[in-house]
Backbone as ProteinMPNN parsed JSONL, in Angstrom:
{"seq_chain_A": "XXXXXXXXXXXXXXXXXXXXXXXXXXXXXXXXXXXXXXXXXXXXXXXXXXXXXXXXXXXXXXXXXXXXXXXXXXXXXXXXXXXXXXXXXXXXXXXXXXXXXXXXXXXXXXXXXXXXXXXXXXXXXXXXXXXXXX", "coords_chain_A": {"N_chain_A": [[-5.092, -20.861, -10.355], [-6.889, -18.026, -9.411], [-6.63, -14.825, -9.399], [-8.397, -11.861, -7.987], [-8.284, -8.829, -8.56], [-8.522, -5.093, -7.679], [-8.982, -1.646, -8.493], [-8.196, 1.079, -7.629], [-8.288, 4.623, -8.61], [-5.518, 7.089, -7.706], [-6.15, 10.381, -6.789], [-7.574, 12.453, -5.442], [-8.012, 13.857, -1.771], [-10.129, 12.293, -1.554], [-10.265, 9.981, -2.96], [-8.011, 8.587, -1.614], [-9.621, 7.711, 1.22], [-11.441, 5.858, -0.406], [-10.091, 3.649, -1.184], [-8.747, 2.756, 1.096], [-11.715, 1.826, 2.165], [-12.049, 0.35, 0.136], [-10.233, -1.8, 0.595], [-10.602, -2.641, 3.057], [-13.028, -4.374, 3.31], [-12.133, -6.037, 1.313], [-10.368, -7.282, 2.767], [-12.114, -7.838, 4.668], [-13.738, -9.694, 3.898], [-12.153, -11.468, 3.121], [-11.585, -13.119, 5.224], [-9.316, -11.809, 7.415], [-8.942, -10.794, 10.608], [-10.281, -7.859, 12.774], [-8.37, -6.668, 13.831], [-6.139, -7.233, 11.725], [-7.617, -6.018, 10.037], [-7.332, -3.239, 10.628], [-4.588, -2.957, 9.966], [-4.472, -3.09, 7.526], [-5.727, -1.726, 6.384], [-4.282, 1.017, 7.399], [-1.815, 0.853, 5.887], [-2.4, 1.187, 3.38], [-3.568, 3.365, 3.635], [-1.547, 5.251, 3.82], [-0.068, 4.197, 1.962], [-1.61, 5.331, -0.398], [-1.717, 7.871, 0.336], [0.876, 9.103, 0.315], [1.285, 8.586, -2.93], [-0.637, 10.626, -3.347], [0.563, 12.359, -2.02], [3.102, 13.229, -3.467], [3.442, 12.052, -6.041], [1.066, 12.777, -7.034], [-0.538, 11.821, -8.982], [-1.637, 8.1, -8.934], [-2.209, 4.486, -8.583], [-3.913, 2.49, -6.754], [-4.034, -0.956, -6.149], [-5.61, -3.932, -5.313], [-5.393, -7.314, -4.658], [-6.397, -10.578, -4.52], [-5.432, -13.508, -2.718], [-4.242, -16.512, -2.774], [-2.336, -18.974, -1.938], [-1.677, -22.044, -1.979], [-3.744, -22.975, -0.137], [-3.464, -20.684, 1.49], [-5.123, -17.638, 2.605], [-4.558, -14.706, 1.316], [-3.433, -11.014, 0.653], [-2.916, -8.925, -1.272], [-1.616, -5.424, -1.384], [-1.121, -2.944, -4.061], [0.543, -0.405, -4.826], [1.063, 2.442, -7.063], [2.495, 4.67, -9.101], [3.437, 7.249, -11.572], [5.284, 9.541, -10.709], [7.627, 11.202, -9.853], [9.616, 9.626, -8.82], [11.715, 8.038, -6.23], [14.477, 9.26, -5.133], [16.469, 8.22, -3.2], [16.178, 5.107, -1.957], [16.821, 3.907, 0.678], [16.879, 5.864, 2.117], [14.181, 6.17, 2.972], [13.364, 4.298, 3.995], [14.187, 4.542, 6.49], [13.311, 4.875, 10.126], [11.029, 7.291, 10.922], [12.417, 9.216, 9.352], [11.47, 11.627, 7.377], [9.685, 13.452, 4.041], [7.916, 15.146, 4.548], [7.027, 16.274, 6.58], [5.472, 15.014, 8.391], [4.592, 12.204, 10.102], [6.926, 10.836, 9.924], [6.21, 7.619, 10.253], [5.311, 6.193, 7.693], [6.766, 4.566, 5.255], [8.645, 2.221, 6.284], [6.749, 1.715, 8.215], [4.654, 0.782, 6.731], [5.875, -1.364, 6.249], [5.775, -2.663, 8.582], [3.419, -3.237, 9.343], [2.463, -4.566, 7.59], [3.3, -8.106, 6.058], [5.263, -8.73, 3.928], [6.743, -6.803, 1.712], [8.292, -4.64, -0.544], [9.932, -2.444, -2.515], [10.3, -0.75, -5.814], [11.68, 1.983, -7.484], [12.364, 4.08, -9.926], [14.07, 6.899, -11.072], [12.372, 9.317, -12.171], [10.975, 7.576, -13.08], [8.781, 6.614, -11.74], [6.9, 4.504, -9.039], [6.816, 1.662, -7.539], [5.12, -0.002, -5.041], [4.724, -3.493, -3.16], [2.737, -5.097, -1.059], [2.216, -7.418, 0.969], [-0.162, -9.646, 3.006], [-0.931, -12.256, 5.166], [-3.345, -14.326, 5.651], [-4.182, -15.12, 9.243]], "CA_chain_A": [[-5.208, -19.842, -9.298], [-7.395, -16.798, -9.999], [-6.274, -13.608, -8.463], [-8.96, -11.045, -8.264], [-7.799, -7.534, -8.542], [-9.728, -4.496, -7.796], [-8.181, -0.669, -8.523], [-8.737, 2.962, -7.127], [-7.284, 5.662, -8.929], [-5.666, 8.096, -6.623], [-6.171, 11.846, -7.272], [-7.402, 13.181, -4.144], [-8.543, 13.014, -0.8], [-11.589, 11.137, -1.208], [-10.055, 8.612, -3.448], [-7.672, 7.206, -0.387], [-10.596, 7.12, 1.932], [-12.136, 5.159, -1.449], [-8.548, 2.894, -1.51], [-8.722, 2.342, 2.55], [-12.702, 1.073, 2.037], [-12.101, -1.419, -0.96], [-9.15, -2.751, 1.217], [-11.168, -2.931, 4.786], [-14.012, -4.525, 2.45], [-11.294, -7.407, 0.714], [-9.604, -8.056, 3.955], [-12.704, -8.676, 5.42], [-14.319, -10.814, 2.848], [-11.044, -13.302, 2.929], [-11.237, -13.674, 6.802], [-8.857, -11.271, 8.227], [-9.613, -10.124, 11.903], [-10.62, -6.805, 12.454], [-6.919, -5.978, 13.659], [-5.149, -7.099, 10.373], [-7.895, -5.118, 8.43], [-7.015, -1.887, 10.368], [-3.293, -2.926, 9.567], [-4.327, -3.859, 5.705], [-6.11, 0.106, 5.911], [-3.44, 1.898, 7.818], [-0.92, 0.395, 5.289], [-3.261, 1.995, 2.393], [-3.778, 4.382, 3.864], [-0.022, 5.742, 4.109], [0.36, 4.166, 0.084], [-2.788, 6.119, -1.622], [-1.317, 9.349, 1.036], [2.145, 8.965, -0.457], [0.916, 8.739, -4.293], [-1.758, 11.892, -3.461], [1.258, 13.704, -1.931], [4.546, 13.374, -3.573], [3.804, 11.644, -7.345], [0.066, 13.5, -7.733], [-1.479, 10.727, -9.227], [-1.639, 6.53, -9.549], [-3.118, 3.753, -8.415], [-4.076, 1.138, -5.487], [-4.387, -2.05, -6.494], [-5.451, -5.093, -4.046], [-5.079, -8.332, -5.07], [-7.02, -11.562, -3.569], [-4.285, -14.064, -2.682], [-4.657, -17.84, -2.731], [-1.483, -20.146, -2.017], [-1.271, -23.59, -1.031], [-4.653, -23.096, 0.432], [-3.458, -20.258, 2.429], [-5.359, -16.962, 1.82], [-4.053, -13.528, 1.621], [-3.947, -9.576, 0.216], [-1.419, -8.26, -2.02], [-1.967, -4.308, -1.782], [0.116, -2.565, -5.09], [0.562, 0.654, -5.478], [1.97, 2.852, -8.073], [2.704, 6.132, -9.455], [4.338, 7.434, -12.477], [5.775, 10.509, -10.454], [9.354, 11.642, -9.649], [10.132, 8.348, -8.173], [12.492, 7.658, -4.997], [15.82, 9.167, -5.462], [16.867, 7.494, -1.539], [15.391, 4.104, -1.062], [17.447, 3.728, 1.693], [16.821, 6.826, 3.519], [13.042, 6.492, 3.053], [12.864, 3.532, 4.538], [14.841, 4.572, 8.188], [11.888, 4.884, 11.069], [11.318, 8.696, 11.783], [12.721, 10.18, 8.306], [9.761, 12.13, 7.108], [9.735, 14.931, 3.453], [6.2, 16.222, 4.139], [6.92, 17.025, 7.729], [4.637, 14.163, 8.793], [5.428, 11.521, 11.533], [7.959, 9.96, 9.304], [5.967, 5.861, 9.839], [4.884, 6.325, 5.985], [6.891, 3.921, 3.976], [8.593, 1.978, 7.09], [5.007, 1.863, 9.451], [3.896, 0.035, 5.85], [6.793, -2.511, 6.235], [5.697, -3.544, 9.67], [2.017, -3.454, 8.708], [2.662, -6.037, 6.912], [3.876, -9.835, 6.266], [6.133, -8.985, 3.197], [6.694, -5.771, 1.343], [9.011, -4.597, -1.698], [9.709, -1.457, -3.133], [10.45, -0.735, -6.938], [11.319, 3.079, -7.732], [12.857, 4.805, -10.535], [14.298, 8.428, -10.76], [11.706, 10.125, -13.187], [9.698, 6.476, -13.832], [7.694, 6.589, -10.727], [7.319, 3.833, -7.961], [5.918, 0.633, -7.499], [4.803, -0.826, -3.96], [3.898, -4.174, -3.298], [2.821, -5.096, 0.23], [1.38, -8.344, 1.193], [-0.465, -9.79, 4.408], [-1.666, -13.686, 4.839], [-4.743, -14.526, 7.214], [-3.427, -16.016, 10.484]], "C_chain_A": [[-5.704, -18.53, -9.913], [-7.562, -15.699, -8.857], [-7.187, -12.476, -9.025], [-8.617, -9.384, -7.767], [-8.827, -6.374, -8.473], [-8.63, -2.726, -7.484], [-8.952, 0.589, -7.926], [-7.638, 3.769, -7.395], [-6.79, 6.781, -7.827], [-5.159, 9.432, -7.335], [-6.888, 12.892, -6.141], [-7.54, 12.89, -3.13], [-9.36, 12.129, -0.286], [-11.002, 9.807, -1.901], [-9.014, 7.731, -2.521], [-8.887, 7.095, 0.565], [-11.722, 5.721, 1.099], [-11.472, 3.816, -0.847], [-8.926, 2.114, 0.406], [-10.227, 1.139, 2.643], [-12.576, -0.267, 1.291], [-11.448, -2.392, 0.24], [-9.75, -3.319, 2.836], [-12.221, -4.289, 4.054], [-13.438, -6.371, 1.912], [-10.966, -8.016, 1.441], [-10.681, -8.613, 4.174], [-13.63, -10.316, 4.808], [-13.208, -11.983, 3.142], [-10.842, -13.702, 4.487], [-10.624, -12.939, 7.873], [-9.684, -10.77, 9.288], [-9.625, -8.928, 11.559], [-8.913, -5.66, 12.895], [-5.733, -5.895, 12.542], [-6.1, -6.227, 9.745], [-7.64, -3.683, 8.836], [-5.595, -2.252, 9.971], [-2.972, -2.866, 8.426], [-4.958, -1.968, 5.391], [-5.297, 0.948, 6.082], [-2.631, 1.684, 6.449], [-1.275, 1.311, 3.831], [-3.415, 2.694, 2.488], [-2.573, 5.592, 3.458], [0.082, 5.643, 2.501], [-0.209, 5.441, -0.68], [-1.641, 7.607, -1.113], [-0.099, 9.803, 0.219], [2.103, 9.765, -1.997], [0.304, 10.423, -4.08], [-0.313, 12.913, -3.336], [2.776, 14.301, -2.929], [4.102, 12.728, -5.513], [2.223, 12.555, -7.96], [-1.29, 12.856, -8.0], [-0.785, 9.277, -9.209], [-2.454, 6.144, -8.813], [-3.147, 2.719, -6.832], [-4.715, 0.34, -6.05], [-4.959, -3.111, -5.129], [-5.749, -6.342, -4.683], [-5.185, -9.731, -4.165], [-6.014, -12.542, -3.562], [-4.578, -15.617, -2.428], [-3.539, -18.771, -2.481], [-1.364, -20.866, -1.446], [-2.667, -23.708, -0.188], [-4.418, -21.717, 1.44], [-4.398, -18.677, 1.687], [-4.62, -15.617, 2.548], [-4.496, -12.202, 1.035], [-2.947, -9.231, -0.15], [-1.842, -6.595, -2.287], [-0.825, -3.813, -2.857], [-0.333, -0.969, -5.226], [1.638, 1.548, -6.187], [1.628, 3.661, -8.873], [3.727, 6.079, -10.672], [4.963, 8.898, -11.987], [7.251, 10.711, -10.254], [10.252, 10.192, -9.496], [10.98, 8.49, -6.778], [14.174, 7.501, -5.059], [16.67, 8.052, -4.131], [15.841, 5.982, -1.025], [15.593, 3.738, 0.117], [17.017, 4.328, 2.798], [15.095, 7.028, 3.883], [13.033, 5.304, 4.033], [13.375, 3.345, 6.242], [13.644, 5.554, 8.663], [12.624, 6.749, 11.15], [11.94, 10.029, 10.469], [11.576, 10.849, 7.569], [10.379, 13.843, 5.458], [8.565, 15.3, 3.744], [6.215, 16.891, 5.808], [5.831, 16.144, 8.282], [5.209, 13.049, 10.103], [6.607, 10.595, 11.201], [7.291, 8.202, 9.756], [5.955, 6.014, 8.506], [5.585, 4.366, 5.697], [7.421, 2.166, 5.441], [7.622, 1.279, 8.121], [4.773, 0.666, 8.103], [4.608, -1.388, 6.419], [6.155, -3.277, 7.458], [4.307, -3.864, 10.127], [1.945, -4.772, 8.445], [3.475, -7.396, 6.605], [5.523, -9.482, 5.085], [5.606, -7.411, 2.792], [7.92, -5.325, 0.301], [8.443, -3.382, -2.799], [10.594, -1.631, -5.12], [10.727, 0.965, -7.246], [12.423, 3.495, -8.596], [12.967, 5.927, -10.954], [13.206, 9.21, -12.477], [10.522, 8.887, -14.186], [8.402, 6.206, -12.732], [7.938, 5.522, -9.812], [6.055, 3.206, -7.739], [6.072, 0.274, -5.906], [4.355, -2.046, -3.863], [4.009, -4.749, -1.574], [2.23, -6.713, 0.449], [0.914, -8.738, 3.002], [-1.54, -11.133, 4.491], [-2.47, -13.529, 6.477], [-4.175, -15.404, 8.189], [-4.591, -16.682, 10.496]], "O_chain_A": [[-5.064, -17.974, -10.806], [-8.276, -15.659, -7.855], [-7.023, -12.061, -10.172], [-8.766, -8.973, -6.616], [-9.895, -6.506, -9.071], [-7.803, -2.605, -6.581], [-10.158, 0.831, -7.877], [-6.529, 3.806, -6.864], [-7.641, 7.321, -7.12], [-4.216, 9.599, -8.108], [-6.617, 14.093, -6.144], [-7.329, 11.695, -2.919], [-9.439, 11.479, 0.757], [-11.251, 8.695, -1.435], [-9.026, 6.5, -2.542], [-9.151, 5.895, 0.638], [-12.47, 4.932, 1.676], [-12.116, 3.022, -0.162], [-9.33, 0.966, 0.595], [-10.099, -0.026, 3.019], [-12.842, -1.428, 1.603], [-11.955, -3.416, 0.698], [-9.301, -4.244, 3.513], [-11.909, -5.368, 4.557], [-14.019, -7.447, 2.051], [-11.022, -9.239, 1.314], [-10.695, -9.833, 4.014], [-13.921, -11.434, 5.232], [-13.457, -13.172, 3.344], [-10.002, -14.525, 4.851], [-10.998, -13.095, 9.035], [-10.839, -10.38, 9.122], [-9.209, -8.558, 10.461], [-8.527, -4.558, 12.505], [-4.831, -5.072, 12.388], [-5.617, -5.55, 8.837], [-7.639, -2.818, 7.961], [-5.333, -1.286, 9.254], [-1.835, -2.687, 7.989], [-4.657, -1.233, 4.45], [-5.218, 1.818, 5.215], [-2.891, 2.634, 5.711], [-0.419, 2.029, 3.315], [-3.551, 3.328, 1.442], [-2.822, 6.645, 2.871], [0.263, 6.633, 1.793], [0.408, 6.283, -1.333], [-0.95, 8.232, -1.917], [-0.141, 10.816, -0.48], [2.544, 10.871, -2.307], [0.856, 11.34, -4.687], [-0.03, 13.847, -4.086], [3.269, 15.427, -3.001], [4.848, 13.33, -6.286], [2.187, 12.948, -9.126], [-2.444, 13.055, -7.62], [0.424, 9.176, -9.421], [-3.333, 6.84, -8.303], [-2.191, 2.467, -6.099], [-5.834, 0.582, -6.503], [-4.573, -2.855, -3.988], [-6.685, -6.189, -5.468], [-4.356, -10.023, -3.303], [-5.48, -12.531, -4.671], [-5.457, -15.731, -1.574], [-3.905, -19.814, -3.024], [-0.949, -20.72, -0.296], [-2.677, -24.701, 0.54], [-5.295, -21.644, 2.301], [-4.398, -18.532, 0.464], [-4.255, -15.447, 3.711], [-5.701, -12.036, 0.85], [-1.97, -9.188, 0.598], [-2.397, -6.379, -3.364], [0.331, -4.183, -2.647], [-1.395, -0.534, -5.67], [2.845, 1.443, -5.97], [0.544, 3.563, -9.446], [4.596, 5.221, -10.829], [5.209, 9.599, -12.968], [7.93, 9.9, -10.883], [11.326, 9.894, -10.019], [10.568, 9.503, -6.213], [14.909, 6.514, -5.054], [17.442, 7.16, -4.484], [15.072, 5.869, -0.071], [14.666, 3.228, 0.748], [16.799, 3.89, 3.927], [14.691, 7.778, 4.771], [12.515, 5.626, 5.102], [13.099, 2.421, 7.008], [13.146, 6.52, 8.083], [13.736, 7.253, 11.3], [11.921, 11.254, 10.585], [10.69, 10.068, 7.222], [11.092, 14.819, 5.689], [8.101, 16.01, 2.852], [5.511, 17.842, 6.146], [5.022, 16.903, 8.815], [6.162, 13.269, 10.851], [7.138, 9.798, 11.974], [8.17, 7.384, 9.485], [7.12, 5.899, 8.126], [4.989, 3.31, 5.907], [6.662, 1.199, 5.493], [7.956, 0.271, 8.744], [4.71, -0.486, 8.531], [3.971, -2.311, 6.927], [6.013, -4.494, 7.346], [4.045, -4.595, 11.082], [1.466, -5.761, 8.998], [4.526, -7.463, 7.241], [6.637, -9.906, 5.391], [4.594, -6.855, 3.219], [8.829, -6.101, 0.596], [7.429, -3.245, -3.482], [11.32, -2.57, -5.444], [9.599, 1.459, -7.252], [13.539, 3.315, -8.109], [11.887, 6.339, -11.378], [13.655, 9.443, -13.599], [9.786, 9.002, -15.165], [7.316, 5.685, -12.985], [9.135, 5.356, -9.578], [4.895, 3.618, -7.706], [7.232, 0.268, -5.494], [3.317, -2.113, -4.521], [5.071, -4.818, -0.954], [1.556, -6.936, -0.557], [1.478, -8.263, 3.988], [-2.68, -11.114, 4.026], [-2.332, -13.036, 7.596], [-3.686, -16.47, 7.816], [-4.761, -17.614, 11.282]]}, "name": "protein", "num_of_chains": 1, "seq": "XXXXXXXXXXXXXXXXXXXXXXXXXXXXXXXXXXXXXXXXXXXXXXXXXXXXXXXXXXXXXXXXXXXXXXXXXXXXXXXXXXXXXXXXXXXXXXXXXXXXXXXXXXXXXXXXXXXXXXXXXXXXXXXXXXXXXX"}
């Protein structure tokens, strides 16, 4: 099984509109309709936004997905910034630090098929999201 990976550093605003393209771009290449690929962009969208706002810098990964014949999209992203003292409280609908509409981390979760956070206080914070082609 060969999983093809493809990265976008994030450092400002152009590099999530970068991050949102690869990912509209991958989805569509493996089949997704045009409603999972705004769900596979929104989702990226919110990650890269995240990283830009709160850790500064890292990365968006996406990751071509192959199992059992089924195909999919593993978006990863990840920051070496402050990290996520509250995993808990980030992830209740409507809690918002930037003063934003609070979906962010949440909105990702229901974006997508599977999802799994990773964050440590001063190691930064890993995302990994996934979403298989109906």
């Amino acid at each position: 099984m060969m999983t093809v990976q493809s990265c976008v550093k994030i450092r400002n605003e152009w590099d999530i509109v970068a991050a949102r393209q690869m990912g509209r771009n991958v989805a569509k290449d493996l089949g997704f309709g045009t409603v999972d690929q705004a769900r596979i962009t929104t989702a990226i969208s919110e990650l890269a936004r995240n990283i830009y706002l709160y850790a500064g810098t890292g990365q968006i990964c996406i990751e071509e997905m192959n199992e059992y014949g089924k195909m999919g999209l593993r978006v990863i992203a990840t920051d070496d910034g402050p990290g996520i003292s509250d995993i808990r409280q980030v992830m209740e609908d409507g809690f918002s630090t930037s003063g934003g509409l609070g979906a962010g981390l949440p909105g990702v979760k229901r974006l997508m098929d599977s999802f799994s956070i990773d964050s440590e206080s001063g190691q930064g914070t890993t995302i990994n999201a996934v979403k298989w082609v109906r």
